[in-house]
N, C-alpha and C positions, 0 to 999 in steps of 0.2 A: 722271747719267752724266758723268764730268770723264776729258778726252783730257788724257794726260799727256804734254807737247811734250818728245819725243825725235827722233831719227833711225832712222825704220823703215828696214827695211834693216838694218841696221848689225846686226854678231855680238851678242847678249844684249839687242836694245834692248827687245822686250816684258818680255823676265825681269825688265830695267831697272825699267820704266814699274811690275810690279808689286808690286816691292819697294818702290818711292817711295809706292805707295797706300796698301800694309800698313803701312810704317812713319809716313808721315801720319798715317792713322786710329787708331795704335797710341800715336802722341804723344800726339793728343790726348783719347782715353780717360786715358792717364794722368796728363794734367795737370790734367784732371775730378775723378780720385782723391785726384791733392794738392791740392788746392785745398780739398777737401772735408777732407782731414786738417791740412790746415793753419789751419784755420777752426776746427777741434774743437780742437787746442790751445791755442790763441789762447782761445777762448772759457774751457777746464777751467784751464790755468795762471795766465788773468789774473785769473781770478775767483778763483783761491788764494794768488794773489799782487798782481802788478801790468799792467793793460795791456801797460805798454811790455816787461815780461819774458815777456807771453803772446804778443805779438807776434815780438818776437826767435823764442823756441821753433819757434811756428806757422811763419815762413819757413823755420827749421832743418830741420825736420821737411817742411815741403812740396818745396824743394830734392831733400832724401836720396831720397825718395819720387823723383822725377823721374828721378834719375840710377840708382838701382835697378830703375826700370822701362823704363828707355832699352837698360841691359845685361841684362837677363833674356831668355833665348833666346825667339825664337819664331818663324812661320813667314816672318816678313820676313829675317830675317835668311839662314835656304835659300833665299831668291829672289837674294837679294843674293852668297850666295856661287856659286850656276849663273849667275849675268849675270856674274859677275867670269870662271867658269870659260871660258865660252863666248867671251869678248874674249880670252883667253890663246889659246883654238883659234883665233879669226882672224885674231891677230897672227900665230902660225906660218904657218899658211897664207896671207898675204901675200907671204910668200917664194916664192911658185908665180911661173912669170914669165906676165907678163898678155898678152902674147902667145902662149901657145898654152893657157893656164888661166882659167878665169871664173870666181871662187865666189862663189855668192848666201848671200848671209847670214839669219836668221831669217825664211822664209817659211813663210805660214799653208799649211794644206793642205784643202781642201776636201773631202776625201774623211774626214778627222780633225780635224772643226773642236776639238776639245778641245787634240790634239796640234801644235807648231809643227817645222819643218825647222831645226835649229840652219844647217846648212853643208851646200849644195849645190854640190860642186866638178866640174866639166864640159872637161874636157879634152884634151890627143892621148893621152893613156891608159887615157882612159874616162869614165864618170859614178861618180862617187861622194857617196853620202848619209853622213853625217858627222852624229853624235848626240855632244856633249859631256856628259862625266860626272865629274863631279868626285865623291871617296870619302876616306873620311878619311886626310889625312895620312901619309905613310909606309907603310901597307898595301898588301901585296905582293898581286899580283893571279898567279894560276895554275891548272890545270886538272889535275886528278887524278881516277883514274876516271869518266872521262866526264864530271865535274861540274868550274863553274867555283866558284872560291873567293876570296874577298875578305879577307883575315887566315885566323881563324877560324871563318868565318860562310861556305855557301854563299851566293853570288852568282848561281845562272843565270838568271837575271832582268832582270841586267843588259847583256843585247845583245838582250835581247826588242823594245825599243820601236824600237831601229836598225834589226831586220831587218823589222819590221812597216813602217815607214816606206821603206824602200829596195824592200820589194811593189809599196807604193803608189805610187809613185813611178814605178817601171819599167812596171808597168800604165798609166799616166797618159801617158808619154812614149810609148810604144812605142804606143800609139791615138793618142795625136794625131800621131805620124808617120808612123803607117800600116806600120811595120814593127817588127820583135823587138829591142828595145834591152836590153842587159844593163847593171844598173846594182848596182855594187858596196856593201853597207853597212860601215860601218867606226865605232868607238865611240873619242871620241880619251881619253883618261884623263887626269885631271889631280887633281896633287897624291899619286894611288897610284903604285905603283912597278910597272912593265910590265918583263917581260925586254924587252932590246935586240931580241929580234927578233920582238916583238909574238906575240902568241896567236889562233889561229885555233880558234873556237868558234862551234858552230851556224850555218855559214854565214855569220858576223861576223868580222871583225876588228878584234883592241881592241890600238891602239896608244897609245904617249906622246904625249902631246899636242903636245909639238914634235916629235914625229918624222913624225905624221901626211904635212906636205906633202913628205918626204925619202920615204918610200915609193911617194906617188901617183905623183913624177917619176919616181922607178926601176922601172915598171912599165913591159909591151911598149908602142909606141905602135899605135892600133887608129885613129884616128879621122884626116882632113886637117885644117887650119884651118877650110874650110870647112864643112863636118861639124860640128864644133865651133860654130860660129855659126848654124848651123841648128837644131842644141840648146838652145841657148842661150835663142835667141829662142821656142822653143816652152816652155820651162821657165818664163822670164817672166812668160807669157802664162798656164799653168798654177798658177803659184804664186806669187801676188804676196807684197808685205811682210806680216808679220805685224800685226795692229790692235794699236796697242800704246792703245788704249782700255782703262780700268777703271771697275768699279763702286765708288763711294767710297759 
């Protein structure tokens, strides 16, 4: 077990920690490979030639192998780009003013230890659970016949894990404070293309990723400062940082 020394708390630090693990382990399986390829030309060239030209080859060849294996997709690389997406959602949402807004950033949830809280934003407007999704590039997000659509591909799948999260969440909050709290889910989209005035789907709302904190402020206000800090403090206490612990 190796704890990967981040800043828990902070928007994408688990996603962080396990993209650092993937690609660690990922290095060095492939330096394993070239080594091993680099050693078999060295061995077939110098024997048909010379040492020092089996040598030459064998680094040539161990190198390419490296850097071919360093760019070839794989799961590290999706971690790497949701912990990037999730730090562009908390740069936005820094813009909230910290006087009447709190957002916690990547916390675990107990009730879904698989699943983690991107952005918990607690405010005079309300609660809001905030799931970052970043989708390919340029692809327009919209909803036609009932169904949400991503390009060409249905999507509604994609405001599933917000509203599942924003359940649990308002079940959690609302027992430990003894009364009915409504807490909003919302999906911030990043890098797809959102109409300017976000899409209302399944009980979700999927906004641009900078737009996310310019809607939450322009909502009714429901809550006093004080309210707000009584939330706050029970949400802390309900979901702390995310373990940004991995298995190596």
């Amino acid at each position: 077990m190796t704890v990967r020394r981040t800043d828990a708390g902070e928007a994408g630090a688990s996603a962080w920690a396990r993209y650092h693990a993937l690609s660690d382990s990922r290095l060095v399986e492939g330096a394993v490979v070239a080594l091993a390829l680099g050693a078999s030309t060295l061995i077939v060239v110098g024997g048909l030639t010379s040492w020092k030209a089996g040598a030459g080859f064998g680094a040539a060849v161990c190198v390419a192998h490296l850097l071919l294996w360093r760019l070839r997709p794989g799961p590290d690389a999706d971690w790497r780009r949701g912990a990037l997406a999730e730090r562009r959602t908390g740069r936005s949402l820094a813009a909230l003013d910290s006087r009447s807004y709190q957002v916690l950033h990547d916390r675990a949830l107990p009730d879904l230890p698989e699943t983690n809280l991107d952005h918990l934003v607690i405010g005079l407007t309300g609660v809001y659970v905030v799931v970052t999704r970043r989708v390919r590039l340029g692809t327009r997000l919209w909803v036609d016949e009932g169904r949400l659509w991503a390009g060409g591909h249905a999507a509604s799948g994609l405001e599933a894990t917000a509203r599942l999260i924003g359940q649990v969440v308002e079940r959690a909050l609302s027992a430990e404070l003894d009364k009915e709290l409504k807490v909003a889910a919302m999906v911030a989209i990043q890098a797809g293309r959102v109409p300017a005035e976000g899409i209302e789907y399944g009980e979700v709302t999927l906004r641009r990723g900078k737009g996310v904190a310019h809607f939450i402020k322009g909502r009714p206000v429901i809550f006093t400062s004080a309210q707000v800090l009584t939330i706050v403090t029970a949400a802390e206490a309900l979901f702390p940082p995310m373990s940004v612990q991995s298995v190596e």
